[in-house]
N, C-alpha and C positions, 0 to 999 in steps of 0.2 A: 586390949581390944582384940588382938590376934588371938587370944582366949577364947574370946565370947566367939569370933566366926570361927572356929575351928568344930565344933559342935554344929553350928548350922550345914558348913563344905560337908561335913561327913553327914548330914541327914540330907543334903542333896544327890550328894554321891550315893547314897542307899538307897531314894526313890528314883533316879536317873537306874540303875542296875534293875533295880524292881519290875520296872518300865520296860526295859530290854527282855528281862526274862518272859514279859507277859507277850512281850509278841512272839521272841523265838515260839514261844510256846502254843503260842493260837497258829503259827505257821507250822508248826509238827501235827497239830492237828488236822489242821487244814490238809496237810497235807497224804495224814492218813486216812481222814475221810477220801480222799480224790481218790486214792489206791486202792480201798476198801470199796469203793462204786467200782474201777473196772475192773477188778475180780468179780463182784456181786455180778454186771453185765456179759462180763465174757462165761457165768455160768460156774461158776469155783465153786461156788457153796454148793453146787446141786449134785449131793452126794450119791442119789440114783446114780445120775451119768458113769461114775468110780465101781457100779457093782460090776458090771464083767470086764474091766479093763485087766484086770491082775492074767486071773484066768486067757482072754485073749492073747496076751504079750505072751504069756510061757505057753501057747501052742504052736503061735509064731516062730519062739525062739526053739521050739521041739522039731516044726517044720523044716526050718534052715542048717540042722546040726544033721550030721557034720558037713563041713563047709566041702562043696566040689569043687576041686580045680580041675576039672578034666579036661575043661576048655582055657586051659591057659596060651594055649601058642597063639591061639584067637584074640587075646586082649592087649597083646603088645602094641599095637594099631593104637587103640583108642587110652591105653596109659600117653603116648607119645602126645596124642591130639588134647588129652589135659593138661598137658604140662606145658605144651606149645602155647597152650590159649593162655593160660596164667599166666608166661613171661611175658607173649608177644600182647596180652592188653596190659599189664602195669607198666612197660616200655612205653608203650604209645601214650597211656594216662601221665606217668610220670613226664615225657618231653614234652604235651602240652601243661601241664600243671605248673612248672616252671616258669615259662614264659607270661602266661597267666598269673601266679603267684606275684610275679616282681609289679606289673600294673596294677595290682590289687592293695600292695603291701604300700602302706602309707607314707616309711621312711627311705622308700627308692627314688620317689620325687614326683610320680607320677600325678596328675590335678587330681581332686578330689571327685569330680565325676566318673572320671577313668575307673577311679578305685571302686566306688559305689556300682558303676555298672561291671565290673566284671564280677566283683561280688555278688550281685543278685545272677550273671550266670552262673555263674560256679553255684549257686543252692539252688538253680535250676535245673540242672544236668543232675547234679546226687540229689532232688527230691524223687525221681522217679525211680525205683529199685532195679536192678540187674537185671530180674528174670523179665521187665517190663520193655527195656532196652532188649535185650534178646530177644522178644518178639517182633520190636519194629525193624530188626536186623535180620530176621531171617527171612520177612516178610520182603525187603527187601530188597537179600543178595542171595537169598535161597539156604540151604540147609547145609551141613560141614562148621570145622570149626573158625570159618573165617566172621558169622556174626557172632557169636561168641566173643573172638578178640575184641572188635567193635563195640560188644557190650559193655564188658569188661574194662576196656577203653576210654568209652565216655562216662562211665559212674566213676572210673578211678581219677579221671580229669577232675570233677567236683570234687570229690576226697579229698584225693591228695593236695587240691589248688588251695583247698583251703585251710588245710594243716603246713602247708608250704608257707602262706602268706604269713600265719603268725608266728611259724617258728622264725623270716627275716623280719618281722615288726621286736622282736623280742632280741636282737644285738646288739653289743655294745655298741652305741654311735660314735663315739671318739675315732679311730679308725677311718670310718667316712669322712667324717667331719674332717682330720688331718688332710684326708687325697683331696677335700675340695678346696681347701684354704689353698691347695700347691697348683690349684685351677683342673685338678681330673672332673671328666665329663662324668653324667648319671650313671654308664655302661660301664665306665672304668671305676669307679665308688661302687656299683653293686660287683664286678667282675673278682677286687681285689680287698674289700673290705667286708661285703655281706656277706657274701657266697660263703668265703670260705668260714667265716663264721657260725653260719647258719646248716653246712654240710653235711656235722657227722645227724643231725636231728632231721637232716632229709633224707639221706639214706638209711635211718631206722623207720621213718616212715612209709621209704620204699619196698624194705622189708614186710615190715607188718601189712604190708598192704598184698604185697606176693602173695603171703602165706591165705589171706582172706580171698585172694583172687584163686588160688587152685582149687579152694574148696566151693567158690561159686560158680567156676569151670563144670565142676560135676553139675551143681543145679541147674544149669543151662541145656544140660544133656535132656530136660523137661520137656524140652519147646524147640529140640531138633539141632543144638548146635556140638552134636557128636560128642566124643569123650566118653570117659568109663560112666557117666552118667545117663547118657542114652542105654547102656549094657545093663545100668543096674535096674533102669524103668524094666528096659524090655524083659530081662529077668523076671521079675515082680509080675508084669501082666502075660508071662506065661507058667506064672505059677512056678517057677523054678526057685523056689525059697534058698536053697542052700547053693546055687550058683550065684543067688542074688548077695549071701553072707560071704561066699568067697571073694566078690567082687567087692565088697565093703573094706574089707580086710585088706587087700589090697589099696585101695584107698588111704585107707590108715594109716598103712604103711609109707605112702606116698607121702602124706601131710608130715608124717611125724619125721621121716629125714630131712625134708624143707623146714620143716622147724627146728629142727638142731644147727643146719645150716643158715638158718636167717639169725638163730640167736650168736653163734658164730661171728658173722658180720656184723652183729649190734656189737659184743664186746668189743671188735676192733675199731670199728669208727666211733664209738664212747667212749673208748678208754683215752683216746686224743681229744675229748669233747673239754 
């Protein structure tokens, strides 16, 4: 008898796989068609548009060579005010994200409405992009980089709140589970058993979130809130190409030692992870 169904299991088991293949496979498709329309919509295929781009870039980049620093003593001001805005909004994003995070986070104890409503604010706050916040900020409290922080601020609160919540949805609960069997209250279970659990994965989120924040400090320099990003527009709309490449450079330079230092503090709070 275990004969005869052995032959059958395995012609079920070949059309159950069959079956599987045929959907991954209408879902690849599927899925290339959707990708193949927004290219097709945003204009990809419309190979005119590509005839003087080449040509355009290498006059650009003929304009801006070589880079002038002549105004360098001028930009120490506005390196200080992108770098202030980058700390002083992922500090502010990160203390409310926290707090945030824990009512959000399913396994802190918080009821299940608590969680739901802070969730839909948190993709509240990061549906709207940075440079949009930075408008209603400056609109606000006026110009400098104090909307900026504010921007920076409230998109990195949705960010971060919400890479927060599921790195403490995702710890071992044993640990909790022991401090409340011994009667510890929700504050002392998250204080002594999530937290530190959930830490080194919040300070690599803090991290990565700096690095994205100095470089949206400059974008904000668009809509008034200071930084080498206001120098690098005003550059550009007076036609100063190669003060504009020097100011980039700069830049670069700024990103890229924040990146060696955030990678820095990733390998140290990971390597305890």
């Amino acid at each position: 008898m275990s004969e005869a169904a052995t032959p059958a299991a395995f012609a079920s088991l070949a059309a159950q796989w069959r079956r599987q293949q045929l959907r991954e496979f209408g879902m690849a498709a599927l899925a290339t068609i959707f990708v193949a329309g927004a290219f097709a919509y945003a204009g990809a295929f419309d190979l005119a548009r590509y005839a003087d781009a080449a040509p355009t870039v290498l006059r650009l980049l003929a304009d801006s060579s070589p880079p002038d620093f002549s105004r360098w003593r001028e930009w120490g001001r506005p390196l200080l005010e992108t770098l202030a805005t980058g700390v002083a909004g992922t500090a502010f994003g990160a203390a409310l994200a926290l707090p945030l995070a824990a009512l959000a986070a399913r396994n802190v104890g918080s009821s299940v409405w608590i969680s739901h409503a802070v969730r839909l604010a948190l993709n509240a706050v990061r549906s709207l992009p940075g440079l949009i916040w930075g408008v209603i900020f400056v609109a606000a409290v006026g110009f400098g980089p104090l909307p900026g922080v504010l921007a920076l601020g409230v998109h990195s609160t949705g960010m971060l709140g919400k890479l927060f919540f599921e790195a403490i949805e995702h710890v071992d609960p044993a640990p909790g589970a022991a401090l409340r069997a011994h009667g510890a209250s929700r504050i002392g279970v998250f204080r002594f058993a999530i937290l530190p659990q959930a830490l080194p994965r919040l300070a690599d989120a803090v991290v990565y979130r700096f690095e994205h924040n100095l470089r949206a400090a400059t974008t904000l320099g668009l809509v008034g809130a200071g930084g080498l990003g206001l120098e690098i527009v005003t550059a550009f709309h007076l036609f100063e190409y190669r003060e504009a490449s020097a100011l980039i450079i700069v830049l670069l330079g700024l990103v890229t030692a924040v990146n060696f230092l955030g990678a820095a503090v990733r390998r140290r709070f990971l390597s305890n992870d």
